[in-house]
C-alpha positions in Angstrom: 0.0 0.0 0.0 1.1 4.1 -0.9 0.2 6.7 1.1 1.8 10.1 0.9 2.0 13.0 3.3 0.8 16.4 1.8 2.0 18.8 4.3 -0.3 22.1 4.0 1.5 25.9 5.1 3.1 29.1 3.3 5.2 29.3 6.5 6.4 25.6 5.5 7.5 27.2 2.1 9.1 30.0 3.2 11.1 28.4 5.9 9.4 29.8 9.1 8.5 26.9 9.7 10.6 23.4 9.5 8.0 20.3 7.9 9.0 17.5 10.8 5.7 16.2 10.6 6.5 14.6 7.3 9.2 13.2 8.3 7.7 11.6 11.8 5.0 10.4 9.1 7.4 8.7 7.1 8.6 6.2 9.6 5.4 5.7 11.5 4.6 4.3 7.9 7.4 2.8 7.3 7.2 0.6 10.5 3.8 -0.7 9.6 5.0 -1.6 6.5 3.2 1.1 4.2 5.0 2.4 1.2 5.5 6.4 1.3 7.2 7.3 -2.4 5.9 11.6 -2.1 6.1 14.3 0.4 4.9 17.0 -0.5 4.4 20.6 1.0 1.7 23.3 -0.4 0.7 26.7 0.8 -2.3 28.0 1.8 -4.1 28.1 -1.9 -7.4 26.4 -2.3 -6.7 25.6 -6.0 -3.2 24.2 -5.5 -4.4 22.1 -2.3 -6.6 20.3 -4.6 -4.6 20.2 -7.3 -2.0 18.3 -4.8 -4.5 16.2 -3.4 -5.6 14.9 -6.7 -2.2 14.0 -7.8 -1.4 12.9 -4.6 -4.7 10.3 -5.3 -3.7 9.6 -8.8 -0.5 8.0 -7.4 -1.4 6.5 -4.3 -4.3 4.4 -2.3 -4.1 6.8 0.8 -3.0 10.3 1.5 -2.2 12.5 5.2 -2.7 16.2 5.0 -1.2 17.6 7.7 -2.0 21.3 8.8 -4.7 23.8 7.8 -7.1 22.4 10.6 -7.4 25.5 12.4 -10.0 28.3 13.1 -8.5 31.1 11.1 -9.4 31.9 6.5 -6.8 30.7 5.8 -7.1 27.2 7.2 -8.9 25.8 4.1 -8.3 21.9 4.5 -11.4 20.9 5.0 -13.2 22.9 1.7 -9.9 21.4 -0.4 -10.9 18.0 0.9 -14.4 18.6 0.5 -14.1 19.6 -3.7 -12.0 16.4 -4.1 -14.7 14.3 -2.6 -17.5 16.9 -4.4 -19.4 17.5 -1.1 -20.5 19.8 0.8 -19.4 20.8 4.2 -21.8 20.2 7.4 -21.3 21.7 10.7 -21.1 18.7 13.2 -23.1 19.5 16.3 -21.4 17.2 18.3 -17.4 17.8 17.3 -18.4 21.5 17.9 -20.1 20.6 21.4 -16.9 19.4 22.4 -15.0 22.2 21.1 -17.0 24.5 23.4 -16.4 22.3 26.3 -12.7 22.2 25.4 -12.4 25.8 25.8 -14.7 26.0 29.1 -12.4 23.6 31.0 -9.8 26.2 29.9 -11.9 28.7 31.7 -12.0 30.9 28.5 -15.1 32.0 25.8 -14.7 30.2 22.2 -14.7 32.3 19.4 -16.9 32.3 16.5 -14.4 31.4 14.5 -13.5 28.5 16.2 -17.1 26.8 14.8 -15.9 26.2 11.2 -13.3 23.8 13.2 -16.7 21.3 13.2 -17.4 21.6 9.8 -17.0 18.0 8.3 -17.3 16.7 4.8 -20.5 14.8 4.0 -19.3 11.6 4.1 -16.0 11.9 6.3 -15.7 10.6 9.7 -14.5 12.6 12.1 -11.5 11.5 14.6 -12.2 13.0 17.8 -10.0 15.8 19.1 -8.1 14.9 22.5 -5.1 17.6 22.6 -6.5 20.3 21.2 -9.3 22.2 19.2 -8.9 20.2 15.7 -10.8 17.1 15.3 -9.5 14.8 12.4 -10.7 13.5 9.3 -10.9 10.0 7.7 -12.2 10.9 3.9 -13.1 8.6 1.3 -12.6 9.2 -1.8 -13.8 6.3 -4.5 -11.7 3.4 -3.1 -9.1 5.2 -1.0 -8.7 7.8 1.9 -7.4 11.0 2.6 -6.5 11.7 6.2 -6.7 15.2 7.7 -5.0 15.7 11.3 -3.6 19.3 12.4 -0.2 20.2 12.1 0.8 20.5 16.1 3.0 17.6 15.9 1.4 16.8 19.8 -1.7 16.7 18.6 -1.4 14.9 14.9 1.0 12.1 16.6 -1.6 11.0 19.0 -4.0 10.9 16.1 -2.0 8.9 13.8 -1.3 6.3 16.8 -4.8 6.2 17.8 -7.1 6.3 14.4 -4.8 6.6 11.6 -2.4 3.8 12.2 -4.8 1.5 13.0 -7.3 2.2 10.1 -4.4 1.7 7.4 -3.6 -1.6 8.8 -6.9 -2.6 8.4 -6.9 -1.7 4.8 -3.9 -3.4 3.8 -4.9 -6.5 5.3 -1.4 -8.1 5.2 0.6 -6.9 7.7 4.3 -6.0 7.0 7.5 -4.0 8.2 10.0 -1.9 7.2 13.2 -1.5 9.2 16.1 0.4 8.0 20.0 0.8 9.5 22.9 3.3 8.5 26.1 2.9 8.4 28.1 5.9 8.8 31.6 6.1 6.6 34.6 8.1 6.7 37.6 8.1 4.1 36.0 7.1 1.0 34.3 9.5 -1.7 30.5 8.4 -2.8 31.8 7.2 -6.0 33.9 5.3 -4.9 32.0 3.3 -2.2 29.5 2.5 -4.1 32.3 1.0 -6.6 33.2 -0.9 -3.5 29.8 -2.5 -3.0 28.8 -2.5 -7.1 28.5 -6.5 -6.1 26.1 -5.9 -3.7 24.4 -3.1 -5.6 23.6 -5.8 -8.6 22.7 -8.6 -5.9 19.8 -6.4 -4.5 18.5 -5.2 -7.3 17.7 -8.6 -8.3 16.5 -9.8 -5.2 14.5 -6.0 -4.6 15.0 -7.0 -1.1 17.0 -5.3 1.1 18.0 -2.0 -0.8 20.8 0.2 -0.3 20.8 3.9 -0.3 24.2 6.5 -0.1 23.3 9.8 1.9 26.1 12.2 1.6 26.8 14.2 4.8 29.2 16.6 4.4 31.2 16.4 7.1 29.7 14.0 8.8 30.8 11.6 5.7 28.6 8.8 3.9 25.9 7.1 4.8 25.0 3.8 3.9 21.0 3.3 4.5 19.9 -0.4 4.3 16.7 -0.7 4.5 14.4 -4.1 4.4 10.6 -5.1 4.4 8.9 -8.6 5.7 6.0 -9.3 7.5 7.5 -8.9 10.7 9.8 -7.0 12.8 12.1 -10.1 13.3 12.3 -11.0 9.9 13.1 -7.7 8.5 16.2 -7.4 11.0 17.6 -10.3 9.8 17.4 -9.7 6.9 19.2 -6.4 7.6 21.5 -7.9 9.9 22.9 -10.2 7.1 23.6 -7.3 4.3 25.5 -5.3 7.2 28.0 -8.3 7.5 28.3 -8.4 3.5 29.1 -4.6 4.0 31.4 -5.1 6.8 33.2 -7.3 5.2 33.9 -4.9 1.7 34.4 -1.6 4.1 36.1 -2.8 7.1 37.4 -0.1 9.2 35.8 2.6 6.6 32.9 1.7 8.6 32.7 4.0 11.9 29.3 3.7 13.0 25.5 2.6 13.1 22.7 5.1 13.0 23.3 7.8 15.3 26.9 6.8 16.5 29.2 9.5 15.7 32.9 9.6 14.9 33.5 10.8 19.1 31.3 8.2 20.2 33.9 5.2 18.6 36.7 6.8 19.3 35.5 7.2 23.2 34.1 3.6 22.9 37.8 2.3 21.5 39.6 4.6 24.2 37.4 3.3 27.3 38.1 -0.5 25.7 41.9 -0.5 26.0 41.5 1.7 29.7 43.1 4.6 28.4 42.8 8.5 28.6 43.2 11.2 25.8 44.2 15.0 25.8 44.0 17.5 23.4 46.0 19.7 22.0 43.8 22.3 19.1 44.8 25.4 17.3 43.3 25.8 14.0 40.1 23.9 14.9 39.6 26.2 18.0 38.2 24.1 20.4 36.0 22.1 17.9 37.6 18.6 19.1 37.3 19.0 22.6 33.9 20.3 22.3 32.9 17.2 20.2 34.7 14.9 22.5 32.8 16.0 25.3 29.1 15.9 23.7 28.6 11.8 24.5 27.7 11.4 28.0 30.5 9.6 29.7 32.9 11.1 27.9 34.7 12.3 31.7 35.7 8.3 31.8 38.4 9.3 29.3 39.4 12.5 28.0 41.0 14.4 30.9 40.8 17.9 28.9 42.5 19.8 26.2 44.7 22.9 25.6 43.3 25.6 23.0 46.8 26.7 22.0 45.9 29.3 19.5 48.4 31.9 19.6 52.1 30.2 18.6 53.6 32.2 22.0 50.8 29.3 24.1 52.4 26.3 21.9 56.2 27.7 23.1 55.4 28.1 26.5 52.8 25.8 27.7 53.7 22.9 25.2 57.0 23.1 24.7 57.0 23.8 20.9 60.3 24.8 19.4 60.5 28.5 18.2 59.7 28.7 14.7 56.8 28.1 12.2 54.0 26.2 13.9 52.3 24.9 10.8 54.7 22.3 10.7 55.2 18.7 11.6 57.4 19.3 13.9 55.0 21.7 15.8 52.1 19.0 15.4 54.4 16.4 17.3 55.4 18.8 20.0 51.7 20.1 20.4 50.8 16.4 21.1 53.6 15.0 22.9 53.1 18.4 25.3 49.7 17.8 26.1 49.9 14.7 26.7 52.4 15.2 29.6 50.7 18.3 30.4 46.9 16.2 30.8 48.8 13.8 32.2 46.9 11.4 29.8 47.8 7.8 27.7 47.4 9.7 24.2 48.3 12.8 23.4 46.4 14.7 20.4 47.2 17.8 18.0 45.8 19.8 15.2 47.3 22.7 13.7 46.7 24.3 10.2 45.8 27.1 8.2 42.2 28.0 7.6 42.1 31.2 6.0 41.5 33.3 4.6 45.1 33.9 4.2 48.4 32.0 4.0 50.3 31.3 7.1 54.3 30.2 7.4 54.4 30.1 3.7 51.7 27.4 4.1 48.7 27.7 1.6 44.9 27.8 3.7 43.7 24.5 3.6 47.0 22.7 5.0 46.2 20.8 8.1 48.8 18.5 9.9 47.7 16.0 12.6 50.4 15.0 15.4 49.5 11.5 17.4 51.2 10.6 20.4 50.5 7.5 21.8 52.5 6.9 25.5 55.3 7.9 23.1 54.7 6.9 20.0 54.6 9.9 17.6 53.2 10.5 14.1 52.0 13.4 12.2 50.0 13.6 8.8 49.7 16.7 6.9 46.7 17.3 4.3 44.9 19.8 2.0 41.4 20.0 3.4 38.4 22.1 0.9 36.2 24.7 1.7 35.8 28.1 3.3 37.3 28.5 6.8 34.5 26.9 8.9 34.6 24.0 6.2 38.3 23.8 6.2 37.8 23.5 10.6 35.2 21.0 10.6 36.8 18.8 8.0 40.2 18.7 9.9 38.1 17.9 13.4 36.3 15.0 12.0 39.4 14.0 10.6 41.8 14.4 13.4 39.5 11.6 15.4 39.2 9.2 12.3 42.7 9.6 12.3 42.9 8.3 16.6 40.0 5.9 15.4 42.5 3.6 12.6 45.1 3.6 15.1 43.1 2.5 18.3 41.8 -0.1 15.8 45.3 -1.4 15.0 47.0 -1.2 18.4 46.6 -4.4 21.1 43.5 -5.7 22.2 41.3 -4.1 24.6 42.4 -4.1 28.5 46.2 -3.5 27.4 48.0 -0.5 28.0 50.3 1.7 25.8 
C-alpha cells in the first residue's frame, strides 16, 4: 500500500516553519509496512491544495494532510478535501459541542471562529480531538482515503497512533515492516564506495530486497542506509542484519558507525576498551575537538581535557613547541607529545593548520597536519582539506579523530596498556 504525506502551510514554504511532521509520518509508515514514495508541501491556496491532493490520489491508495485544521481563513483543508470528494461541508453539532467544552475547562469563551473547526465533509468521519481544538478526518474518496489531522506535531501524533495507524492496517490486510539501519563512513568518496559495494548493488536489485541507499553528509561523511521489508519485525532485522555483515566485510574499518553513532562516540568507545585516557591539544580547529569529545555522555571516563593553543607564544610556552613556524610537523608532534604530559593522559592529540583566509608560514589555507602521540609513540600527517574556513575546521576535526580511530583499531586488544 502508498500513502503520501501532503503537508499544508506558506510558512512551510518559506522556511518559518521546518515540515518534521513529514518526516515523523514517514517512519510511522514505514514501520507498519506502508510504502511512502511523495512528500509533498503546499501553501495555503485552495486551487493548489486540490490540485496536490488529486495527484497525490492519482499515485497513491491513501494520502495524510497535515496542517490547515485551524479556526483562522486561511485554514482551508477541509473545503480542499471537500471539492475532491465533491461534497458539501456540514457543521457537526457534536465535534463543535466538544470544542465548546474544550475551551470551558480552559476557563475561556470560544470564538466564533472557532465553529468552522466542526465543519465535516459529507461523508468523512471525524476523529475525535483529545489535545486540542482540531478534530480529524478520515475521507473517502472512490476506493481510497485521505486523512486530515492538524499540524501540532502533539496533537497529529496521537492521532496517527490512535485512528490513523490503525485504520491503514486494516486496509492493507497483510501486515508488514519496514526497518532500516545506516552505516556511517569516513575516508571514501560516494563514487567510490558505491564501486566498492557494485556486487552488492547488482545482488539487491535482483532480489529487490533489502535495498541500499548512499546519503552524503558533508562532514559527517557517507551514509549507507539499508533498508528491508517482511511481514514482521524479526524478519526484517535479519534480513538487515545479514547485508551489514556483506558490507562489513567490503568496508572494514571505513565503517565508523550505526545510526546515530558518531565519529567521538567510537573513538570514546575504543579509548574506554583498552583503559586509556586522551588529551588534546587544538589550534586551527579552536576548540571544535574538545567540544565534540565532550558531547557523549560519559565522555569524563576518558578525556582528561584539552589545551586551546591558538596563539604560537601558548604552543612555546605551555607545550614546549620549538620556536619557529607552527604549521609544521614538527609543531604538530610537540603540540601532542606536550599535552599529553601536560593532561597527564595515555594519548596525546594535535591539530594545527591554516584556515584562511590567508596563508600562514608560507603554508597555503587548507593545509592541516595532525600530530598523534600514543605513551610515546609519535606520528604526524599533513593534508589539504576544501572549503571556506569553517569547512576547512570541521573537516580537519572530523578527521583528526578518524585519524585516533584507525590507530586504536590497529593497536593491542582491549584491556592493554600503551
Amino acid at each position: 500500500m502508498r500513502c503520501e504525506v501532503l503537508a499544508i502551510g506558506t510558512e512551510l514554504l518559506l522556511g518559518q516553519i521546518v515540515d518534521t511532521n513529514s518526516a515523523w509520518l514517514g517512519e510511522q509508515l514505514a514501520l507498519i509496512g506502508v510504502d511512502c514514495h511523495y512528500q509533498t508541501k503546499v501553501g495555503d491556496n485552495l486551487g493548489r491544495i486540490v490540485s496536490s491532493l488529486e495527484q497525490a490520489l492519482d499515485r497513491s491508495e491513501a494520502v495524510i494532510v497535515c496542517g490547515g485544521l485551524g479556526p483562522t481563513q486561511d485554514d482551508i483543508t477541509r473545503e480542499a478535501i471537500a471539492e475532491v470528494m465533491g461534497v458539501e461541508l456540514v457543521r457537526d453539532e457534536e465535534v463543535l459541542g466538544r470544542i465548546r467544552a474544550m475551551f470551558e475547562s480552559r476557563g475561556r469563551a470560544m470564538a466564533g471562529n472557532n465553529a468552522r473547526q466542526a465543519d465535516v465533509p459529507v461523508g468523512a468521519t471525524v476523529i475525535e480531538q483529545r489535545r486540542g481544538t482540531a478534530p480529524g478526518l478520515v475521507c473517502p474518496v472512490g476506493e481510497k482515503v485521505v486523512y486530515a489531522v492538524p499540524g501540532v506535531p502533539y496533537e497529529m501524533e496521537e492521532m496517527f497512533e490512535r485512528a490513523i495507524g490503525p485504520d491503514l492496517r486494516e486496509r492493507m490486510g497483510v501486515r508488514a515492516t519496514i526497518v532500516s539501519r545506516v552505516l556511517r563512513t569516513w575516508g571514501d568518496a560516494e563514487s567510490t564506495l558505491a564501486e566498492r559495494v557494485g556486487h552488492r548493488l547488482e545482488a539487491l536489485d535482483a532480489s529487490g530486497n533489502p535495498t541500499l541507499a548512499f546519503l552524503a553528509s558533508g562532514i559527517e561523511g557517507i551514509k549507507i542506509r539499508i533498508t528491508a521489508k517482511a511481514e514482521d519485525a524479526e524478519q526484517a532485522w535479519k534480513l538487515v542484519d545479514a547485508e551489514e555483515a556483506e558490507l562489513r566485510a567490503v568496508l572494514g574499518p571505513l565503517v565508523f558507525g550505526v545510526d546515530d553513532e558518531t565519529m567521538e562516540h567510537a573513538v570514546l568507545q575504543l579509548l574506554q576498551q583498552r583503559d586509556w585516557t586522551l588529551a588534546v591539544a587544538e589550534s586551527v580547529t579552536g576548540g571544535l575537538v574538545g567540544s565534540r569529545l565532550t558531547a557523549p555522555a560519559g565522555a569524563g571516563d576518558v578525556f582528561r581535557g584539552g589545551l586551546v593553543s591558538y596563539a604560537s607564544d601558548v604552543k612555546f610556552r605551555l607545550l614546549d613547541v620549538p620556536e619557529g613556524p607552527v604549521v609544521s610537523e614538527e609543531a604538530a608532534a610537540a603540540m601532542a607529545t606536550g599535552v599529553r604530559r601536560l593532561v597527564g593522559a595515555d594519548v596525546g592529540l594535535a591539530v594545527t593548520g591554516v584556515a584562511g583566509p590567508t596563508e600562514q608560514d608560507g603554508q597555503p589555507v587548507g593545509t592541516v597536519i595532525f600530530g598523534l602521540d600514543i605513551d610515546g609513540a609519535v606520528e604526524t600527517h599533513r593534508t589539504r582539506l576544501p572549503g571556506d574556513r569553517d569547512r576547512v575546521r570541521q573537516f580537519a576535526c572530523i578527521s583528526l579523530l578518524n585519524l585516533l580511530r584507525l590507530r586504536l583499531l590497529e593497536w593491542s586488544p582491549a584491556g592493554s596498556t600503551p
